[in-house]
C-alpha positions in Angstrom: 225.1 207.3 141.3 223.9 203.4 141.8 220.8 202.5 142.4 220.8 201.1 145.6 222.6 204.2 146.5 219.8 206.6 145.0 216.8 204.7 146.4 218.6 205.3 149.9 219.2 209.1 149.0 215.6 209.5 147.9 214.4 207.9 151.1 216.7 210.4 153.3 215.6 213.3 151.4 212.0 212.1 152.0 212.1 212.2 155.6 214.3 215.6 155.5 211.3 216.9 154.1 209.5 215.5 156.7 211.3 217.1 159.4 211.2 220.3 157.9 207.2 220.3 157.5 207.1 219.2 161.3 209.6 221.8 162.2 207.0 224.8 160.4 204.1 222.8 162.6 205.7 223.1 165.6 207.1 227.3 164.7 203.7 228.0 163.9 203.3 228.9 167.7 205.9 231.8 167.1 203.5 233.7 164.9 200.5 235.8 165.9 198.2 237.2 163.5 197.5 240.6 163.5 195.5 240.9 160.0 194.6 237.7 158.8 192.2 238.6 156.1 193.1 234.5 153.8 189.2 234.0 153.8 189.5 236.4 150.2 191.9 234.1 148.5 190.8 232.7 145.3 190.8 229.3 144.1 193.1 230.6 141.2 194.8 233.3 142.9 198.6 233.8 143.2 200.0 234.4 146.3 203.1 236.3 147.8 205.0 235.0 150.9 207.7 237.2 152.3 209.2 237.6 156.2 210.5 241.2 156.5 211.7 243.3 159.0 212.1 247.1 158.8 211.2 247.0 154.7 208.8 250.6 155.2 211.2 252.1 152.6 210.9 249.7 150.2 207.8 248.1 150.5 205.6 251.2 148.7 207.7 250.1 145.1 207.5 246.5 146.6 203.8 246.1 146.5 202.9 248.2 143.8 205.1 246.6 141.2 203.7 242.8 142.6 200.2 244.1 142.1 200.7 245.1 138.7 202.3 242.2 138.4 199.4 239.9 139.3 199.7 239.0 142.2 196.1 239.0 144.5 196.9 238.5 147.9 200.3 238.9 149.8 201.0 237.0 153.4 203.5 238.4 155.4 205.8 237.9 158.7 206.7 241.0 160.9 209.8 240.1 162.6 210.1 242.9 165.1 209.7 245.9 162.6 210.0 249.2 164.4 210.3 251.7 161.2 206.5 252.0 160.6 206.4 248.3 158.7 203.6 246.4 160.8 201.4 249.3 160.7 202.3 249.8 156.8 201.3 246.0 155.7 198.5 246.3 158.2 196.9 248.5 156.5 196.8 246.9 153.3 193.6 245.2 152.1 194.9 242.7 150.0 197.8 241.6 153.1 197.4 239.4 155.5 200.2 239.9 158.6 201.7 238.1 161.4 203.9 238.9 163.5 206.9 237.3 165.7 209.2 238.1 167.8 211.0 235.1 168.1 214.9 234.2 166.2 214.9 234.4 162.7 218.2 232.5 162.7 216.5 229.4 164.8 213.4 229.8 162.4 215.9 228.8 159.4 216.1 232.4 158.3 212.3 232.6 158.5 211.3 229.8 156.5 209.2 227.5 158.8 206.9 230.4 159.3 206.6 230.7 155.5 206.5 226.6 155.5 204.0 226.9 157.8 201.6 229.4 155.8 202.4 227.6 152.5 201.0 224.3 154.5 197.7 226.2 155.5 197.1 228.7 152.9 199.3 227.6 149.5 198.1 224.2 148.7 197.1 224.5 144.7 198.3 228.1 144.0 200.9 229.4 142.4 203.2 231.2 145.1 206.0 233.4 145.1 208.3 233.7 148.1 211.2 236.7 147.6 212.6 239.0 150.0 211.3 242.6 150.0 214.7 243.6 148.2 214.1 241.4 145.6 211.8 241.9 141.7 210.8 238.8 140.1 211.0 239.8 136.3 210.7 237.1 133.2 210.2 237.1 129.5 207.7 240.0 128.7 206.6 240.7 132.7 206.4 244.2 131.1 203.4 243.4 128.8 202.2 239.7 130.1 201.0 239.0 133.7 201.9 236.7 136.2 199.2 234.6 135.5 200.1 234.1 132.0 203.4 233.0 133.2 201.9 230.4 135.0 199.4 229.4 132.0 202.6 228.3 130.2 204.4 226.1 132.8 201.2 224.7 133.7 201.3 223.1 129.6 204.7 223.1 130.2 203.8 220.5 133.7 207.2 222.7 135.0 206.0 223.4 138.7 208.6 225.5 139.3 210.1 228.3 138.5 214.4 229.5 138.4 215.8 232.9 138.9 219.1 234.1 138.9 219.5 237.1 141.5 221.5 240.2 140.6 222.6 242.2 142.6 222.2 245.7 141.4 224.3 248.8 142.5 225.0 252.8 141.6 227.5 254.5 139.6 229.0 256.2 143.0 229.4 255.8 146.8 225.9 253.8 148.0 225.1 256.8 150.4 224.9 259.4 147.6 222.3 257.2 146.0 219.2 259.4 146.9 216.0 257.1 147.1 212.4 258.2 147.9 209.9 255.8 149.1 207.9 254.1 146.2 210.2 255.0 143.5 211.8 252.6 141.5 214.6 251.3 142.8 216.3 250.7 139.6 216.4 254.0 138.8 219.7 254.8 140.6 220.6 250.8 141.0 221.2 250.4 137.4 224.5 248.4 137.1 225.3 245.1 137.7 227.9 242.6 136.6 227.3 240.2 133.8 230.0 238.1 133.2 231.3 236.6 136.3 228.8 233.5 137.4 230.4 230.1 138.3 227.6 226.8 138.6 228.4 223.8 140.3 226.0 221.1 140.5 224.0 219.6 143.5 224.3 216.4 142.5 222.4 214.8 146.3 219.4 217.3 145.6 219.9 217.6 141.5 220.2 221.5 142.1 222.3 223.6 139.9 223.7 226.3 142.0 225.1 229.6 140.8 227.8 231.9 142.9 229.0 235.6 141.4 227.9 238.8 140.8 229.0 242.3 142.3 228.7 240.8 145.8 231.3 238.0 144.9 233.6 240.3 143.4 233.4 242.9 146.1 233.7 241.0 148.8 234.4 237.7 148.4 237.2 237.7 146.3 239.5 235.9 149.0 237.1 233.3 150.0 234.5 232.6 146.9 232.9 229.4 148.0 231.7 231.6 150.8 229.8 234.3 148.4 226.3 234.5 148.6 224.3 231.5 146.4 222.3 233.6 143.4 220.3 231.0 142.0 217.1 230.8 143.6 213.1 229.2 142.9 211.3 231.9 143.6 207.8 231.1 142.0 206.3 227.2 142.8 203.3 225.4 142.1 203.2 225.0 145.9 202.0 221.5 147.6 201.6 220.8 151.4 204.2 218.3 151.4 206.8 221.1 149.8 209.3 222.6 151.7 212.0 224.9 150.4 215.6 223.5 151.9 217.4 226.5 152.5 215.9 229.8 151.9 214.4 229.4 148.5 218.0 228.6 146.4 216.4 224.9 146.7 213.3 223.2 147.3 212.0 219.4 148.4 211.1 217.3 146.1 214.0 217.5 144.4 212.5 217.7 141.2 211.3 221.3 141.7 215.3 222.0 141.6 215.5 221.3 137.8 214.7 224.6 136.7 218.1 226.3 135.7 219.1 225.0 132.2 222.2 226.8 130.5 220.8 225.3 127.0 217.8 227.7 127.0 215.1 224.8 127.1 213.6 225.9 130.4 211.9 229.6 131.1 213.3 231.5 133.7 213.7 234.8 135.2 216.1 237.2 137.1 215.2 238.9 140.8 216.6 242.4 140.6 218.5 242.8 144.1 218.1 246.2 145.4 219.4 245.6 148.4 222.5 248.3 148.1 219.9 251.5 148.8 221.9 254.1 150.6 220.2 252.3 154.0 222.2 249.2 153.5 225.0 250.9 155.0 223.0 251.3 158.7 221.3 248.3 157.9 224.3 246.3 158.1 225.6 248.2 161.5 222.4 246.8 162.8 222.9 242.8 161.4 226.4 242.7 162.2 225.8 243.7 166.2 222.0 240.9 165.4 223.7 238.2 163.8 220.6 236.7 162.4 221.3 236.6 158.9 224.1 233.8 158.6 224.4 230.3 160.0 228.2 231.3 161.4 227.9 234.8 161.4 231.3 236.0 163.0 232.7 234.9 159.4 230.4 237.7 157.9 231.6 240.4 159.9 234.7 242.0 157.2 231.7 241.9 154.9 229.5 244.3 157.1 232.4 246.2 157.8 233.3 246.9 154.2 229.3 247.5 153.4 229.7 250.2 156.4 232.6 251.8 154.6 230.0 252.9 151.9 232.2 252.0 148.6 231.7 252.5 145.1 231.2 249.1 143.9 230.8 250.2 139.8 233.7 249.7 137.8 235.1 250.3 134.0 233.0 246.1 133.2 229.6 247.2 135.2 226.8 246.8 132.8 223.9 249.0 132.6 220.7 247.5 133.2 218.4 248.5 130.4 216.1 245.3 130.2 214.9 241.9 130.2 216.0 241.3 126.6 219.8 242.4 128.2 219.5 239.4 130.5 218.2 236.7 128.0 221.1 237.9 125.7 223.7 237.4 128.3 222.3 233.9 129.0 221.4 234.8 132.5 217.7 233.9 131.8 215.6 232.3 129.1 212.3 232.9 127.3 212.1 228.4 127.2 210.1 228.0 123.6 207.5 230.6 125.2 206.7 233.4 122.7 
């Protein structure tokens, strides 16, 4: 790329971020608080963003597990929950809730609302922003807290963090996967693939991106550009000028992108996906008839429709999951230099 021709893509960029950041200020009249307990937040605490809507089955294992992990105060936005969620997350000391009503396709998927409470409440912190179905885990998150994590990108001056998702899946049909609320996921969504993950580069906003995984294979087989993007930048150093781009597979500045590195040099992580509990298969019933959750959702709908059909999505090359020293060996995540 020229100069000339970078200095211009730089400036557009800058004012995309712009727009986005006035976008969450003017959303932020969609949300209304229904627990907003912030005034506890520590000057070094690390903070959880997540929208969710009808999550009461997962949420129990959700929260737990982030706690442990070190996480100290969780903010979160109810959109239209009616399965016992608001009243869950309400009554949770260490959450603060809003709710809203309002599109979460015209609300980019829910990220101005998010936007909007990282402007007011994650300047200077160390935030996390995942989906209810998805685990942040990382070189030794079963002996070493999040906040040791952060310790080492801090020296590291890396203000962000990559993680590839993974979508994790049972040995059978998804309905005879029997889950109780507050157990581990993981337990019966064990399997996953490992060997079928195709980057491209971003070169416009320097992102690597990453297609593949059970979900590509599955479903997408006829039409992979359109599988679900796994690479995602789940943990940032967050600033009031940031703004993730589209959901959080990328973030402005661009600089916060450079955080997947096939080499090894950079630490990253894996989000376990549990999204294929046996309630994915109403679940999807629900989106498909919603059609919220895709910018052109009509091309979605053989998707839902085979998700509905409850298959078996293990095969003879699934992979059981058996931990984080599995992924770094497979090269789907990396330890950086940090031992």
């Amino acid at each position: 790329m020229g100069f000339a021709r970078e200095l211009k893509t730089a400036y557009l960029l800058r004012w995309k971020r712009r727009r986005l950041l006035f976008r969450a200020l003017r959303k932020r009249h969609e949300l209304r608080a229904v627990r907003n307990r912030t005034s506890c937040i520590g000057k070094r605490d690390i903070l959880l963003f997540s929208t969710v809507r009808n999550e009461a089955v997962r949420l129990p294992h959700f929260l737990t597990y982030y706690r442990r992990l070190g996480v100290d105060h969780f903010l979160f936005v109810d959109n239209g929950s009616d399965d016992g969620t608001h009243e869950y997350l309400a009554g949770q000391e260490d959450v603060s809730l809003w709710t809203s009503e309002h599109s979460y396709r015209q609300s980019r998927f829910g990220m101005d609302w998010l936007t909007w409470l990282q402007i007011r409440f994650g300047h200077g912190h160390w935030c996390v922003t995942v989906d209810a179905d998805e685990i942040l885990i990382y070189p030794f998150h079963d002996s070493r807290p999040l906040s040791e994590l952060t310790a080492w990108l801090d020296m590291q001056r890396q203000q962000s963090f990559g993680a590839i998702m993974i979508d994790m899946y049972p040995k059978g049909r998804l309905s005879e996967n029997a889950y109780t609320p507050g157990d581990d996921p993981f337990e019966g969504l064990c399997w996953y693939d490992a060997g079928n993950y195709v980057w491209t580069y971003q070169q416009k906003i320097r992102n690597p991106s990453a297609q593949g995984g059970a979900r590509a294979r599955a479903f997408f087989a006829h039409i992979p550009r359109r599988a679900p993007t796994m690479s995602k930048k789940p943990l940032v150093k967050w600033n009031r000028r940031y703004a993730y781009l589209n959901s959080t597979h990328s973030v402005l500045p661009r600089r916060l992108n450079d955080v997947h590195d096939q080499s090894g040099r950079l630490t990253s992580g894996i989000l376990l996906h549990s999204k294929f509990l046996p309630s994915v298969i109403e679940r999807s019933r629900v989106e498909k008839e919603r059609k919220e959750h895709f910018a052109v959702s009509s091309i979605y709908d053989d998707y839902y429709d085979a998700v509905i059909a409850d298959p078996v999505l293990w095969t003879e090359d699934s992979v059981r999951y058996s931990g984080w020293r599995q992924f770094e060996d497979l090269g789907l995540m990396s330890r950086g230099g940090w031992a």
